[in-house]
C-alpha positions as CSV (number, residue, x, y, z in Angstrom):
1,X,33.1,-8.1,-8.8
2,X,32.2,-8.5,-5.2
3,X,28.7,-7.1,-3.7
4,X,28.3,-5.3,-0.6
5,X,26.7,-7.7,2.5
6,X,23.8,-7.3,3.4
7,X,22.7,-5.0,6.2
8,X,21.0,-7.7,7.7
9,X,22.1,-11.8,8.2
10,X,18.4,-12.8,6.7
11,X,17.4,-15.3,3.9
12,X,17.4,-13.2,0.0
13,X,14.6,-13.3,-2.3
14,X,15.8,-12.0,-5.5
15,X,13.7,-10.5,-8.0
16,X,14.8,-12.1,-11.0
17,X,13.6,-11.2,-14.3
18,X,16.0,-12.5,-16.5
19,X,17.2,-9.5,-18.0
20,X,21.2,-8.3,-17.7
21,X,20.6,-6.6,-14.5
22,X,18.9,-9.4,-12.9
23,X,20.9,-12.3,-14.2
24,X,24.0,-10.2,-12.9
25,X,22.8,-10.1,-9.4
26,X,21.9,-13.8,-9.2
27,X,24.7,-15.1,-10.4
28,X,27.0,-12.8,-7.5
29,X,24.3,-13.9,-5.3
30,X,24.9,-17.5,-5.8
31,X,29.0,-17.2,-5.7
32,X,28.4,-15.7,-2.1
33,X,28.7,-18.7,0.6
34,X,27.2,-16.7,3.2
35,X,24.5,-15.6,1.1
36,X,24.0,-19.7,0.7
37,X,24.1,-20.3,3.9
38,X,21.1,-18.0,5.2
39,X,19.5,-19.0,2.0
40,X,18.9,-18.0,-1.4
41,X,15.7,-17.9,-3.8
42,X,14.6,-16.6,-6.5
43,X,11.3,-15.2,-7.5
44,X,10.0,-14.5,-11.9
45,X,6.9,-12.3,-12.1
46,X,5.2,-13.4,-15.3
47,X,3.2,-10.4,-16.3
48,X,1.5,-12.1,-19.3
49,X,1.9,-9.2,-21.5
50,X,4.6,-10.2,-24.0
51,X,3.9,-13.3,-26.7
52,X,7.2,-14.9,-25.6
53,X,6.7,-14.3,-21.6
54,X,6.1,-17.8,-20.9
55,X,10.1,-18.8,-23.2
56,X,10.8,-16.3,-20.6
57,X,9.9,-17.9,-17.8
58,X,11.5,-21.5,-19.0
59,X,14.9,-19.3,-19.4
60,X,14.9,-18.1,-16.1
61,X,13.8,-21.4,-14.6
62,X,17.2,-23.0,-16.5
63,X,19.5,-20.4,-15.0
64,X,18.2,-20.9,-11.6
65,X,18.8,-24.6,-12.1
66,X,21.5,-24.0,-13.1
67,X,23.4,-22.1,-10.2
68,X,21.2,-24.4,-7.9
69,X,19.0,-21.6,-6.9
70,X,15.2,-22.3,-6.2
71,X,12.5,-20.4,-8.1
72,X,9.1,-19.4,-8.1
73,X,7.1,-18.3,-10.9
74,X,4.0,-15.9,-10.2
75,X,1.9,-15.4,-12.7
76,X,0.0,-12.0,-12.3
77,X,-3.1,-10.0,-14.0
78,X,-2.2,-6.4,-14.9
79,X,-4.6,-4.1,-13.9
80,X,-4.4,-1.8,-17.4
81,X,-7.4,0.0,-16.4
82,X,-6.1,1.7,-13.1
83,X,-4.8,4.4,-14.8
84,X,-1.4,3.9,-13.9
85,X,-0.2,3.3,-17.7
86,X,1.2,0.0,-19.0
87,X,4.6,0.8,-17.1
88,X,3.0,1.6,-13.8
89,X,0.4,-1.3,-13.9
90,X,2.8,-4.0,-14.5
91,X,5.4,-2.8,-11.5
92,X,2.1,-2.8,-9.0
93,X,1.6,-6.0,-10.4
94,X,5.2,-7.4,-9.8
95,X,5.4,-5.3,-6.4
96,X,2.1,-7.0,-5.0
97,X,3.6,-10.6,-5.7
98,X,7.2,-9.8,-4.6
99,X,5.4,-8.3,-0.9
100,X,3.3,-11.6,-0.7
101,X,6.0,-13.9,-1.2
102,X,8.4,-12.0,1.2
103,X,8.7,-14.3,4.2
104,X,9.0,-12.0,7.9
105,X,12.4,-10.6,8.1
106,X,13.3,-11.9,4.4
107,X,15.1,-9.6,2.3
108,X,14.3,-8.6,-1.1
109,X,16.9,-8.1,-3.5
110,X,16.7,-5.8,-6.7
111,X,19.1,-4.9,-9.0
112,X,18.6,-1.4,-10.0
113,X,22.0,0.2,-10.7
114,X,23.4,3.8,-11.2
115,X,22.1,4.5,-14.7
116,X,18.2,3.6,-12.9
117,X,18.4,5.6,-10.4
118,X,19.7,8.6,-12.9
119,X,16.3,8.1,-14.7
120,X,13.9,7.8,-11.8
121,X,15.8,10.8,-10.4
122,X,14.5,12.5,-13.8
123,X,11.3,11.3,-14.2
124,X,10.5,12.4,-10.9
125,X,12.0,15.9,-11.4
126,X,9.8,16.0,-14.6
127,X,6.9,15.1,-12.6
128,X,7.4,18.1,-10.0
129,X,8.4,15.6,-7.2
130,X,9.8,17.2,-3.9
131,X,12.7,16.0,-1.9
132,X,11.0,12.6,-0.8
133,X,10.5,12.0,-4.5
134,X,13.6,13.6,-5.6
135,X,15.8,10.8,-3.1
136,X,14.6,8.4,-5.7
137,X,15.4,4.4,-5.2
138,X,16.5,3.7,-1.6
139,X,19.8,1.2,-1.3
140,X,17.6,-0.2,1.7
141,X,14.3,0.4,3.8
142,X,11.5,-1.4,4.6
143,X,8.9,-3.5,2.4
144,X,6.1,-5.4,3.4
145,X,7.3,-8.2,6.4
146,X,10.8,-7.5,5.8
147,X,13.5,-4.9,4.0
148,X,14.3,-4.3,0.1
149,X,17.6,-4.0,-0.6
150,X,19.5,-2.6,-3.4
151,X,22.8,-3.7,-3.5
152,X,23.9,-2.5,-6.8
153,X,23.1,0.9,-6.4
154,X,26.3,2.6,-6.5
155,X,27.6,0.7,-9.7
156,X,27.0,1.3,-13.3
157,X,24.9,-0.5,-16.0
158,X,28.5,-0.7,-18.2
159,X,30.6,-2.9,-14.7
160,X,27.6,-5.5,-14.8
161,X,27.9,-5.7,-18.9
162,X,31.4,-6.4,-18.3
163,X,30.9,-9.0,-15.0
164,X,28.0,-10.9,-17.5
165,X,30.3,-10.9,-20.1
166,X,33.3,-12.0,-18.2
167,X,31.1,-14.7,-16.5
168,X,30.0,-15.8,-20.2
169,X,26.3,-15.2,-18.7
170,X,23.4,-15.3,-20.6
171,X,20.1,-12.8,-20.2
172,X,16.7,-12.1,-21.8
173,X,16.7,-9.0,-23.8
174,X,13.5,-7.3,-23.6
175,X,12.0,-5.8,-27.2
176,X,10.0,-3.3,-25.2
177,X,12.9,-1.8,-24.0
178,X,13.7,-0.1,-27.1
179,X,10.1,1.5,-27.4
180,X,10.3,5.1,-27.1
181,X,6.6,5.2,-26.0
182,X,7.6,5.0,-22.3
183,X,9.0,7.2,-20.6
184,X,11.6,5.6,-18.7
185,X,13.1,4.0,-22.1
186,X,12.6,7.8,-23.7
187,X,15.3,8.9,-20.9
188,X,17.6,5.8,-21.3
189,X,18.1,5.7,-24.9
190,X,17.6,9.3,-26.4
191,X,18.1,12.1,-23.1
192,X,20.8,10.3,-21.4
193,X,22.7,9.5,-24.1
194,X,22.5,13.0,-25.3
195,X,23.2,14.7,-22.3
196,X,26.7,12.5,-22.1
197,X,28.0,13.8,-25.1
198,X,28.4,16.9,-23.0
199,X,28.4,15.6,-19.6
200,X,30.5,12.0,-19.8
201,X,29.7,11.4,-16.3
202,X,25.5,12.9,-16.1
203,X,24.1,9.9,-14.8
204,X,26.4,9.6,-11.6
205,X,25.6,13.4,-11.2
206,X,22.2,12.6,-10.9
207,X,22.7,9.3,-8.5
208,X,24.5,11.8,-6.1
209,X,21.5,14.4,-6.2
210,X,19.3,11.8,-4.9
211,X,21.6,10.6,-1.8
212,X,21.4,14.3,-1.1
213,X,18.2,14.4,-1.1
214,X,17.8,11.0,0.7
215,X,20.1,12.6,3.1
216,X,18.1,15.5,3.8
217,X,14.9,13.6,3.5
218,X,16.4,11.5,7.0
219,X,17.1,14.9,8.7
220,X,13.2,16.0,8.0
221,X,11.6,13.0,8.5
222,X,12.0,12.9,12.2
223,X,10.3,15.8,12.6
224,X,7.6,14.4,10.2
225,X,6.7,11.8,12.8
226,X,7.0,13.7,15.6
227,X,4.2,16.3,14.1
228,X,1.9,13.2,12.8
229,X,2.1,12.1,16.4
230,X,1.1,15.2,17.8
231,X,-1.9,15.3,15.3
232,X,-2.6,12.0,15.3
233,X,-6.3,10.9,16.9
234,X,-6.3,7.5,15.6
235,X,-4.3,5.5,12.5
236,X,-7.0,7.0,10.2
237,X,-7.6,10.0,12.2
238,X,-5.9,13.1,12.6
239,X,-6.8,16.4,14.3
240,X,-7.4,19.7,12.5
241,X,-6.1,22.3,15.1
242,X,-2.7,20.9,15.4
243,X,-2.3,20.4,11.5
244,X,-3.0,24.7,11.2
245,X,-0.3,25.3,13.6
246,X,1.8,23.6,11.2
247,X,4.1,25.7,8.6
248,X,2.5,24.9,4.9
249,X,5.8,23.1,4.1
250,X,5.9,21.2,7.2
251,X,1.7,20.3,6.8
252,X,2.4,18.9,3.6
253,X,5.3,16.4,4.2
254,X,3.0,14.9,7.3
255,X,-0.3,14.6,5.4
256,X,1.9,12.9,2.7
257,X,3.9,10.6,5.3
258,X,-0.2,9.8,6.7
259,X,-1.5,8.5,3.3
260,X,2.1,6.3,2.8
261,X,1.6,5.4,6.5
262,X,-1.9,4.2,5.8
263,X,-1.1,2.5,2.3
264,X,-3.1,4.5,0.6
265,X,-2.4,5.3,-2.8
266,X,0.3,8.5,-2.9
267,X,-1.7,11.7,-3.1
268,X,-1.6,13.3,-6.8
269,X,0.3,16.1,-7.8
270,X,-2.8,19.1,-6.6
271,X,-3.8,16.7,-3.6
272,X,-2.0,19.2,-0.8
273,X,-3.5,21.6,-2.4
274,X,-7.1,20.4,-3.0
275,X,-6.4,19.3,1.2
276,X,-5.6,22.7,2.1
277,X,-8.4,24.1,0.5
278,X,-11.3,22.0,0.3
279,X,-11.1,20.0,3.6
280,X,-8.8,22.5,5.6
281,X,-10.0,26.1,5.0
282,X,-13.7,24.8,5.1
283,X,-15.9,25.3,8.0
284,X,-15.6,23.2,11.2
285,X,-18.7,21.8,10.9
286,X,-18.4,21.2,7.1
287,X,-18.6,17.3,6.0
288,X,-15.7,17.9,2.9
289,X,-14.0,15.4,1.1
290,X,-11.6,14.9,-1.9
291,X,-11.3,11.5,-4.1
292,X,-8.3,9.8,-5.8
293,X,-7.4,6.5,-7.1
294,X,-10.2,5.1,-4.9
295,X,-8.4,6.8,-1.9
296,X,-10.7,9.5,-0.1
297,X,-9.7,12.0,2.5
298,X,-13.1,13.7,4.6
299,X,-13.2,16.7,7.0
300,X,-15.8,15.9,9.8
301,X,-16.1,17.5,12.9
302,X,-12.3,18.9,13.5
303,X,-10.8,15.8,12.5
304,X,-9.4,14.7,8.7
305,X,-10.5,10.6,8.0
306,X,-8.6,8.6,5.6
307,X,-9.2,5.8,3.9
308,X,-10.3,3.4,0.8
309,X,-13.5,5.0,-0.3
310,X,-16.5,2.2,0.7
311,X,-19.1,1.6,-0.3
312,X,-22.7,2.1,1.3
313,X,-24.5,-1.4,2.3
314,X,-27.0,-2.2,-0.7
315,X,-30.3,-0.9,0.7
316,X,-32.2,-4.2,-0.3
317,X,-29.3,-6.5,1.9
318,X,-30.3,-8.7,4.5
319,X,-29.5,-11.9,6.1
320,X,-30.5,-14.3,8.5
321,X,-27.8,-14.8,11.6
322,X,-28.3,-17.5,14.1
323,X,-24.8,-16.0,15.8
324,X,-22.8,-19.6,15.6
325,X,-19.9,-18.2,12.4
326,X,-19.2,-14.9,11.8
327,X,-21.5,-13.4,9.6
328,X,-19.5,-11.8,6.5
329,X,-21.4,-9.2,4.5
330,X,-21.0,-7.0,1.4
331,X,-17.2,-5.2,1.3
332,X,-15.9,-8.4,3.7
333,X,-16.4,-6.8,7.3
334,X,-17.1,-10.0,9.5
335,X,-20.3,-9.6,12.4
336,X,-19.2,-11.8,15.4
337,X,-20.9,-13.3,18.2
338,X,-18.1,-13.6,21.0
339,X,-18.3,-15.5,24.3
340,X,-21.9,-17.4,23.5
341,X,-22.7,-20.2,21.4
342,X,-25.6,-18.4,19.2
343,X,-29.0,-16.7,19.2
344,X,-31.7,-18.0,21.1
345,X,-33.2,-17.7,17.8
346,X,-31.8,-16.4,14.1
347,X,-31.8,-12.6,14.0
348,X,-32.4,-10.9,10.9
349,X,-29.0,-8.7,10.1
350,X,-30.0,-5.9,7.4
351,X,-29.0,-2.5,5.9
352,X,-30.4,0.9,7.4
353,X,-33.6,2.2,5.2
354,X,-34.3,5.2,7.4
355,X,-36.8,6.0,10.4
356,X,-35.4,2.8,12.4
357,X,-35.8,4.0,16.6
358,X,-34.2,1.7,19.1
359,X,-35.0,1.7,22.7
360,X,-31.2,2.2,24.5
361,X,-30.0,0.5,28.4
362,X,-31.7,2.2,30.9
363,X,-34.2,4.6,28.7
364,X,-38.1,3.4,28.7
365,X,-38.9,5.2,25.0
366,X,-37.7,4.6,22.0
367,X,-35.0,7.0,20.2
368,X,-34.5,7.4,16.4
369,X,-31.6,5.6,15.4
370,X,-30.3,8.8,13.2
371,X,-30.1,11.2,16.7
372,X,-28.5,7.9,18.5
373,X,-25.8,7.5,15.9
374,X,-25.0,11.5,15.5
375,X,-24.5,11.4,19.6
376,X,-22.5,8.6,19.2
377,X,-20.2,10.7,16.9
378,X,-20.0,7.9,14.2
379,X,-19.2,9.8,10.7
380,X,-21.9,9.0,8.1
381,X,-19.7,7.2,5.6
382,X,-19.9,4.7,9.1
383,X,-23.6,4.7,9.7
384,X,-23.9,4.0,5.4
385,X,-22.4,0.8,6.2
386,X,-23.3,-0.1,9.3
387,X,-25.5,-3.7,9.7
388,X,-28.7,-3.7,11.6
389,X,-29.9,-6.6,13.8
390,X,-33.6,-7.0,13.9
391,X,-35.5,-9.5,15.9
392,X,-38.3,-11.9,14.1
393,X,-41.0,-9.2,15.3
394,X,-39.1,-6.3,14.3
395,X,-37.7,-4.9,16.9
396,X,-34.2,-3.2,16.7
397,X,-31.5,-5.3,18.8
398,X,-28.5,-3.6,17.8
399,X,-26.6,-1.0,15.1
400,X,-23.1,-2.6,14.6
401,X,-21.1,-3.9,17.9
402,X,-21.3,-0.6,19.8
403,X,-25.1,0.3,19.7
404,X,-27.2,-2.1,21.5
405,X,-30.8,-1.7,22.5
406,X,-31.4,-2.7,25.9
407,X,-33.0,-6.1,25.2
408,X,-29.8,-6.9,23.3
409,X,-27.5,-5.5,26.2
410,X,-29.5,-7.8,28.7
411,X,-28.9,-11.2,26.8
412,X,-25.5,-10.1,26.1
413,X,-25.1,-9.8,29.7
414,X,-27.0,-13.0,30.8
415,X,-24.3,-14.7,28.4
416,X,-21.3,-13.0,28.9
417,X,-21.2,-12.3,25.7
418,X,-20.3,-9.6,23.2
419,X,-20.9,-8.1,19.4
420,X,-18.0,-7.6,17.3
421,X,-17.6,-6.2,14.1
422,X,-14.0,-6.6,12.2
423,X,-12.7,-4.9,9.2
424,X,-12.3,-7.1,5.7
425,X,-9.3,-9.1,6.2
């Protein structure tokens, strides 16, 4: 057995758990010179969840030696509370350490086969999943710094039994595999089976729905981006009016491609809905939101906001700030003196409490912050969050880097200086 190349000449990182499917892949990936050549690792995510994870790990640490193959072993904590179930916890688990140990331009290597893609094909189906769904496990796209690629795909689960066995290889099989309690192992080892006895070949049927509908998926998603552009204020940021021109069908597919854009988590099963009729059919003026997985999307003046759902500055936070490091508050934004060494004197850097006024460039009375920020056009979930620079006596200097009373924008200016305010890193 002989694997496809890879679409690109860059250094692998396999996945490697051990298993058949794994242990398959790395030994063709080791017998490939060229593969060698660019280089080859491998990576074990040990989830912790199994008494004998950590005999496991020694087994796939042996088989790596033994092909000559370096390995890394990333222990991980599953998040069972996300609500993602133990099957969907432990793959974000193994997905966040594969993307952080993907070098830039690196490829990773998985080794879903045929019979995989036939049950993610039917999960999904199950779960009322549309074309993008429905296209299941892609042979190669993009992940993280680099690509994922897939390069056993097209082949099934029986030709790598027969390669492991031919090779004399040896695997980790996994008890929980045999638990009909999940959902994918339901599929493999009572449906599929099943719908064999009348269909011999029901799992290649299925792996050739999903290139269809991988294939029609390409044809739409051009269109896709060039709507989201059109709509598209900012990266978080689109505009109503263009999204109501829209077809339904066509509104849904871009708001969907905007939260995967954004890395949010994927919108649930009623969230076009909930979208269309909470945030989209309210009023222009209306300040409407809707919640998931702490994901939140907000109507605000004509334009939809997405992003993590923050939360507000504790009303009893403050700090002092001389100005000389970058002050880093609650929720990891970092406040940032630029282009001066520091304060005259420490400022005190605080939450909003209400009834602040602030006395702006070129104005001889003071105005209430509130009316200030609404002018501004900064959305409330902003102003909720947004640190406050007091001098010693009191007086308001700034709100954030962009309002600055005109005291502040005098020594700022004497200076050469500037306020910056960055997003968590």
């Amino acid at each position: 057995m002989r694997l496809p190349p890879p679409p690109l000449p860059s250094p692998i990182l396999l996945g490697f758990s051990g298993g058949l499917d794994s242990t398959a892949l790395l030994h063709l990936l080791a017998a490939d010179a060229g593969v060698r050549k660019r280089g080859l690792r491998a990576l074990h995510v040990h989830h912790g969840l199994h008494p004998q994870a950590d005999l496991w790990a020694a087994h796939c640490l042996r088989a790596c030696e033994a092909l000559g193959v370096p390995l890394e072993i990333v222990r991980v904590e599953v998040d069972l509370g996300a609500g993602l179930g133990i099957e969907g916890a432990a793959r974000a688990a193994r997905h966040a350490a594969f993307a952080a140990a993907l070098g830039e331009g690196e490829i990773l290597a998985l080794a879903h086969h045929r019979d995989d893609q036939a049950e993610t094909f039917l999960l999904r189906a199950l779960r009322g999943a549309g074309s993008d769904g429905l296209a299941a496990m892609r042979p190669w796209r993009r992940y993280a710094g680099g690509w994922l690629w897939r390069p056993l795909l097209d082949l099934p689960r029986t030709a790598l039994q027969d390669h492991a066995a031919s090779q004399n290889l040896h695997w980790i099989d996994d008890p929980s595999n045999a638990s009909p309690h999940f959902d994918r192992n339901f599929l493999r080892n009572a449906v599929l089976p099943l719908l064999r006895q009348r269909w011999p070949d029901a799992a290649g049927s299925f792996a050739r729905s999903a290139a269809l509908c991988a294939q029609a998926n390409e044809l739409l998603e051009a269109e896709d981006a060039a709507a989201l552009a059109a709509a598209r204020r900012a990266a978080h940021t689109l505009e109503v009016q263009p999204l109501q021109a829209l077809p339904a069908a066509r509104r849904a597919r871009v708001l969907r491609r905007w939260i995967a854009d954004l890395r949010l988590p994927p919108l649930p099963g009623n969230g076009i809905a909930r979208i269309e009729h909470d945030l989209l059919a309210s009023r222009h003026d209306a300040n409407a939101c809707f919640d998931w997985q702490g994901a939140r999307v907000r109507r605000w003046r004509g334009l939809l906001h997405a992003d993590v759902l923050p939360a507000p500055l504790p009303a009893d936070w403050q700090q002092a700030w001389d100005g000389r490091t970058a002050l880093v508050m609650p929720g990891g934004e970092r406040l940032q003196l630029v282009g001066a060494a520091h304060f005259d004197a420490p400022l005190r850097v605080h939450a909003r409490r209400g009834g602040e006024r602030i006395v702006l460039p070129g104005r001889r009375h003071s105005h209430a912050l509130k009316h200030v920020l609404q002018d501004a056009g900064m959305p409330p979930w902003q102003r909720a969050r947004l640190p406050l620079l007091s001098a010693a006596d009191g007086t308001l200097l700034a709100a954030g880097d962009q309002i600055v009373s005109a005291r502040m924008a005098a020594w700022l200016a004497a200076h050469g200086a500037r306020l910056r305010l960055c997003a968590p890193e």
